[in-house]
FIZA-17188 format. One line per 3 residues: number of its first residue (from 1); their letters; for each residue x, y, z of C-alpha. Coordinates in steps of 0.25 Angstrom, whole numbers, m for minus. Each point is the difference from the previous one (the first is absolute). Example, Ala and Ser with C-alpha at 12.3 -4.5 7.8 and 13.67 -1.06 7.14 Angstrom:
BEGIN
1 = AS = 49/m18/31  6/14/m2
***
This chain:
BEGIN
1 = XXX = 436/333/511  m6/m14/m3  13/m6/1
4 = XXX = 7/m8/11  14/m1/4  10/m4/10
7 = XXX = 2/12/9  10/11/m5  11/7/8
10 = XXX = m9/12/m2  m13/m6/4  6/m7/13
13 = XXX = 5/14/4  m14/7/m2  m7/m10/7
16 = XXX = 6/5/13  m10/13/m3  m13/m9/m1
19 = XXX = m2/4/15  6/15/0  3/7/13
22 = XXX = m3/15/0  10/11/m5  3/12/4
25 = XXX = m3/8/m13  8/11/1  13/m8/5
28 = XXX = 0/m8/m10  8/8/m10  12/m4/6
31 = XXX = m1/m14/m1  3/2/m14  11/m5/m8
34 = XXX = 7/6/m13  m8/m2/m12  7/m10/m6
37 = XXX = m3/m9/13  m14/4/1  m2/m5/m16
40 = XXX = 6/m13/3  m14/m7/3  m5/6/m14
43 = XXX = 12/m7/m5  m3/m13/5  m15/1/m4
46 = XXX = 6/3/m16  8/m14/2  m12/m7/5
49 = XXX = m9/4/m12  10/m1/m9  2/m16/4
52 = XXX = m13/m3/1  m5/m7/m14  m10/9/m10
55 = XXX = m14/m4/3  m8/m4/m14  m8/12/m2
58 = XXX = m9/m7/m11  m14/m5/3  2/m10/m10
61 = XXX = 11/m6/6  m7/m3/12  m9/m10/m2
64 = XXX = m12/7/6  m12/m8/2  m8/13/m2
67 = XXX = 1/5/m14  6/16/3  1/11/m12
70 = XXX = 12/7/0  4/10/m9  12/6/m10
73 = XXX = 6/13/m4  m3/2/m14  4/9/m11
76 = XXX = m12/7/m9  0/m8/m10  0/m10/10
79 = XXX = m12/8/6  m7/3/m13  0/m14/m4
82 = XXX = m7/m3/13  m12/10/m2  m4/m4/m14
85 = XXX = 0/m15/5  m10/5/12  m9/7/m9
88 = XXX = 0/m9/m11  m4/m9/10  m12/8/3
91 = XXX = m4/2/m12  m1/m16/m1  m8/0/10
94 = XXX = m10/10/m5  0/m9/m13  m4/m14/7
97 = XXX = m11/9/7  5/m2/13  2/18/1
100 = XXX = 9/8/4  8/m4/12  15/2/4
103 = XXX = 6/m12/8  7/9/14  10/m8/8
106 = XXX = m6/3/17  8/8/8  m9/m3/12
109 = XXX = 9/m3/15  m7/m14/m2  6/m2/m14
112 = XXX = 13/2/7  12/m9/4  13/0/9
115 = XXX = 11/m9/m6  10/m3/11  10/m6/m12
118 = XXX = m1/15/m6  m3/5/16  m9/11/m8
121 = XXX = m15/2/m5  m5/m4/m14  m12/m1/m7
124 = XXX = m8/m12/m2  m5/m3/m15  m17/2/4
127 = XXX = m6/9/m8  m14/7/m2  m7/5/m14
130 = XXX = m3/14/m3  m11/0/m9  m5/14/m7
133 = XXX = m16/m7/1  0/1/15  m5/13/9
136 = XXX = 10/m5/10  11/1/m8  m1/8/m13
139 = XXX = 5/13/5  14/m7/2  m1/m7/m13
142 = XXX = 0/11/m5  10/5/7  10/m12/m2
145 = XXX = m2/2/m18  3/16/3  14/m4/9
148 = XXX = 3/m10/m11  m2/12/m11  8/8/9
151 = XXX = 11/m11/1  1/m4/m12  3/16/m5
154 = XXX = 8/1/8  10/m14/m2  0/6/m16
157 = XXX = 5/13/2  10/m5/10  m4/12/11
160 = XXX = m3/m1/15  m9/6/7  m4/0/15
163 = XXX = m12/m7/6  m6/15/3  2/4/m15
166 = XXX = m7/m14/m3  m12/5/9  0/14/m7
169 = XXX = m3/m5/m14  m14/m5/3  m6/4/14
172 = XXX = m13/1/m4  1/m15/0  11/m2/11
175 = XXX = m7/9/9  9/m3/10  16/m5/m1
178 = XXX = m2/m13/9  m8/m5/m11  8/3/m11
181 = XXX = 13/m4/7  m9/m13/5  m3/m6/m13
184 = XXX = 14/4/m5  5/m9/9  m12/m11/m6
187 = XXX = 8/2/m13  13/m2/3  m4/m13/6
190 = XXX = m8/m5/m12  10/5/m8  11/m10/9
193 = XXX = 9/13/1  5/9/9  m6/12/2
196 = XXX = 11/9/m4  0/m7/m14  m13/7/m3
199 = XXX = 8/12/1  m7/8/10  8/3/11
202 = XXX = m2/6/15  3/14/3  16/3/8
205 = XXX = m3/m2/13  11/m10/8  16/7/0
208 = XXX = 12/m5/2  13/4/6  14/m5/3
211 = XXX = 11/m7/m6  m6/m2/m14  2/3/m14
214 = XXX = m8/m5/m13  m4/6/m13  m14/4/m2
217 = XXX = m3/0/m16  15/4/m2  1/11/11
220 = XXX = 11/m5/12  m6/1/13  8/1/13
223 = XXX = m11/m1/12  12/4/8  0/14/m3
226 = XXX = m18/1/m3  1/9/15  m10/m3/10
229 = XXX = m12/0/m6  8/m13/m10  m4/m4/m14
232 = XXX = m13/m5/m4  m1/m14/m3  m5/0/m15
235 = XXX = m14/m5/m3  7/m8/m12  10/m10/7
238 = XXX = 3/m5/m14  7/12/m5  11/m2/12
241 = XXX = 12/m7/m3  15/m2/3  m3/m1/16
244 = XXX = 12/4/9  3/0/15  8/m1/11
247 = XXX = m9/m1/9  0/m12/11  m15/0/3
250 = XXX = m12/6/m5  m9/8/10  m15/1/m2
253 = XXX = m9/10/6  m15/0/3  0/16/1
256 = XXX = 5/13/m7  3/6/13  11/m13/5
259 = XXX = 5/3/m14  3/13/1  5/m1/12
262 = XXX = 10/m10/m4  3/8/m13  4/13/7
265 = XXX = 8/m7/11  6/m7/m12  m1/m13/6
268 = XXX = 6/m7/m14  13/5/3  3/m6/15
271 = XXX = m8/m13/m4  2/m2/m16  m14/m3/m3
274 = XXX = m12/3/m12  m14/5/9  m13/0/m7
277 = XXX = m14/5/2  m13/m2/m6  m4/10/10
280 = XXX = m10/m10/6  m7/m8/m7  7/m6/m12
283 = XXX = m2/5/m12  4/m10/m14  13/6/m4
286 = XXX = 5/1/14  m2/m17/0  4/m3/m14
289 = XXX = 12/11/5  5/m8/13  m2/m13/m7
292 = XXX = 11/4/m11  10/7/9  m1/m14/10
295 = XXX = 1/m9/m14  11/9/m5  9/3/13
298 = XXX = m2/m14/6  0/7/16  m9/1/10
301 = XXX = m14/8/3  m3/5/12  m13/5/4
304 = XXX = m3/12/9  m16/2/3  m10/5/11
307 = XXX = m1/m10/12  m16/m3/m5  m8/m9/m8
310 = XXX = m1/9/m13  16/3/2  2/m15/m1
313 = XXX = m11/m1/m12  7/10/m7  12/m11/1
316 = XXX = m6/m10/m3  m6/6/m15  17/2/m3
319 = XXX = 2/m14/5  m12/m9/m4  m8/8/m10
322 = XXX = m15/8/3  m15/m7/m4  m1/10/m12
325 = XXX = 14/m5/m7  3/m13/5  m1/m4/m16
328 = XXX = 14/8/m2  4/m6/14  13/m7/m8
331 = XXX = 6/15/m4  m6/8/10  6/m8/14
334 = XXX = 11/1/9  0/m12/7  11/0/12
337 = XXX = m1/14/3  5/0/17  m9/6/10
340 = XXX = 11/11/6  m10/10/8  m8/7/6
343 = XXX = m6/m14/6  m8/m2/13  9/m7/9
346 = XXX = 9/15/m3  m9/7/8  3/m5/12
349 = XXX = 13/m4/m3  4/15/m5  m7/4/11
352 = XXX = m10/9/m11  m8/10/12  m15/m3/2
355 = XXX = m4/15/m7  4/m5/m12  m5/m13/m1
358 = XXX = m15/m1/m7  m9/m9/4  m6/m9/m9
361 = XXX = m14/1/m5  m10/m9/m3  5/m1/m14
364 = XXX = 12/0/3  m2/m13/9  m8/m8/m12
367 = XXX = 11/2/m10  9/m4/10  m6/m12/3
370 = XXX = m2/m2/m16  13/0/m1  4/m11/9
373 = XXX = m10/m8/m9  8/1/m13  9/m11/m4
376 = XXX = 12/8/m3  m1/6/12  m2/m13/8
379 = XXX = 12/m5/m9  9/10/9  1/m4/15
382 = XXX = 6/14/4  m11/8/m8  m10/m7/8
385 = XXX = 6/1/13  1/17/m4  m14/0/m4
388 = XXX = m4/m8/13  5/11/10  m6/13/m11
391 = XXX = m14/m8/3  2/m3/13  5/14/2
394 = XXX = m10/7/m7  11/11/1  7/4/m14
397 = XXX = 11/11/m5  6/7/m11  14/2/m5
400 = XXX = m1/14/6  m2/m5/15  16/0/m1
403 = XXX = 0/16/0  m3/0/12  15/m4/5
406 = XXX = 4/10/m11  m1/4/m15  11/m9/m5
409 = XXX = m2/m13/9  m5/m7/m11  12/2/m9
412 = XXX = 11/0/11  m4/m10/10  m14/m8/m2
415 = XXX = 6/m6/m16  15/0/4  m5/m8/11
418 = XXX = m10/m9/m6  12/m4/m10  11/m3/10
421 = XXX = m8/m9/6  m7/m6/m11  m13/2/6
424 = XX = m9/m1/m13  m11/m14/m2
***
């Protein structure tokens, strides 16, 4: 997204639909062409990307004139090694009489940086100390020694656990999970390690259905034949291996109700494709997920959300990485995933009916504006100008606002559309 080049084939034919005229949305089923025509923009996308030279994707290579922390995947002993090294630094500090105090690297929006070279968020290298001797900040002391017991259990007896079994084992001191899930995020950072190297995984919650196979600790899974609900994405990425497809591009869905659509239609089939969903917003396993199969397969990801700011967040956090884990930025981000739908300039242009268009709140409005303030967003001339007319429109959508031409015009004209013409930013 941060890159510049000459104007492609492709790019000179979508620029014809900068200013698009209305369509007739139930007409336009007919101006179709056989699958194999309507894939020939996908294609040429696949070539693009495939030309276009690796990006460095280490801080340290950069050169940064702010120092940035960036984080690695560990093994446990790897883990281990790092937790008695932070307590033994404790207890040095106890020794020279200066207390009991953990080091914790800030997570704060202003410790945050957007690195066009990387075209992602990362963390800067500020920290704050955690001393046990303070009333403002004992109780999460406390709270940090207990994760890194907990941790530490856990790295040498080789077993994962989920983050709600991590609350479960102390929630007289936890009391709620945001503050054990919090400060596990606080230690992965100080540990300088991913957050699925402390072997605490999220719970399933993002599927995936399509032209995929892999093995999942051994077992061969064919996504192809998971039926309409799909498979769910494994809350361990590291346990799937042997990644196989023949799939041309991979779909990404905001909602479960897209998907299933999708699914049931088998939509796979007539546009070889792998769609996903986090079922809003993403969930870990669903990034780290997405971020292996786009490694792994080398072909494009298109992105299908709400036509609304939190639509265009949720895209954002696959892209470029959320505030809480910008640390793990590095393994956690899909830089060049291609807007596809449902965009604003579509509501007109689809000719979406004024009952089913929602207008904007408030809120709505002051995230949208927020938006158009962030540098990645500001990177990308075509997200700006799409966000200009939802702010100047105060008028948003859903995916579902296509139903109303028909159940299946999502599957059977909207997308097969939207990928003849190469309509995607």
């Amino acid at each position: 997204m941060c890159c510049t080049a000459p104007m492609s084939q492709r790019a000179a034919k979508k620029a014809k639909l900068d200013k698009p005229s209305k369509l007739d949305p139930l007409a336009l089923k007919k101006r179709l062409k056989a699958p194999d025509e309507i894939l020939k923009e996908v294609r040429l996308l696949a070539q693009e990307l495939k030309s276009q030279p690796e990006l460095s994707r280490t801080l340290s290579e950069l050169g940064l004139l702010e120092s940035c922390r960036e984080v690695k995947e560990k093994d446990a002993h790897g883990v281990l090694d790092e937790i008695e090294s932070a307590i033994f630094q404790v207890a040095v500090t106890i020794l020279n009489g200066q207390g009991f105090s953990y080091s914790v690297p800030s997570r704060a929006k202003g410790n945050q940086l957007y690195v066009p070279q990387l075209d992602r968020i990362v963390l800067k290298d500020s920290a704050s100390q955690r001393p046990f001797a303070s009333t403002a900040t004992c109780r999460r002391a406390v709270i940090t020694t207990r994760i890194l017991q907990l941790v530490h259990e856990l790295c040498v007896k080789h077993i994962h656990v989920t983050k709600r079994d991590l609350f479960y084992t102390d929630v007289k001191l936890f009391e709620e999970q945001n503050n054990s899930d919090s400060v596990l995020d606080d230690v992965a950072c100080m540990l300088s390690c991913t957050r699925s190297s402390l072997h605490v995984v999220a719970s399933e919650k993002g599927v995936v259905v399509g032209r995929l196979t892999f093995q999942e600790d051994g077992d061969v899974i064919n996504c192809a034949r998971m039926g309409v609900g799909g498979k769910a994405i494994p809350p361990n990425v590291d346990k799937v291996s042997n990644v196989q497809s023949d799939a041309m591009f991979i779909l990404l869905v905001e909602k479960d109700a897209a998907f299933m659509r999708l699914a049931e239609d088998r939509f796979y089939n007539h546009y070889p494709c792998i769609i996903i969903t986090a079922k809003g917003q993403p969930d870990v396993a669903s990034r780290l997920f997405l971020r292996k199969l786009k490694l792994e397969l080398k072909i494009p990801v298109l992105a299908l959300v709400d036509a609304d700011p939190y639509g265009l967040k949720i895209l954002s956090v696959y892209m470029k990485g959320s505030m809480n884990m910008s640390y793990d930025s590095t393994n956690l981000t899909t830089p060049d995933i291609k807007w596809l739908g449902v965009r604003p300039s579509d509501l007109e242009r689809f000719s979406i009916p004024e009952q089913c268009r929602l207008p904007m709140t408030d809120e709505d409005v002051k995230t949208g504006k927020k938006l158009l303030e962030e540098d990645f967003i500001q990177a990308n001339p075509e997200w700006v100008k799409e966000l200009q007319i939802m702010v100047a429109s105060r008028v948003k959508a859903e995916i579902q606002a296509l139903s109303s031409f028909g159940f299946q015009y999502l599957s059977q004209v909207y997308l097969p559309l939207k990928l003849q013409e190469g309509d995607w930013v």
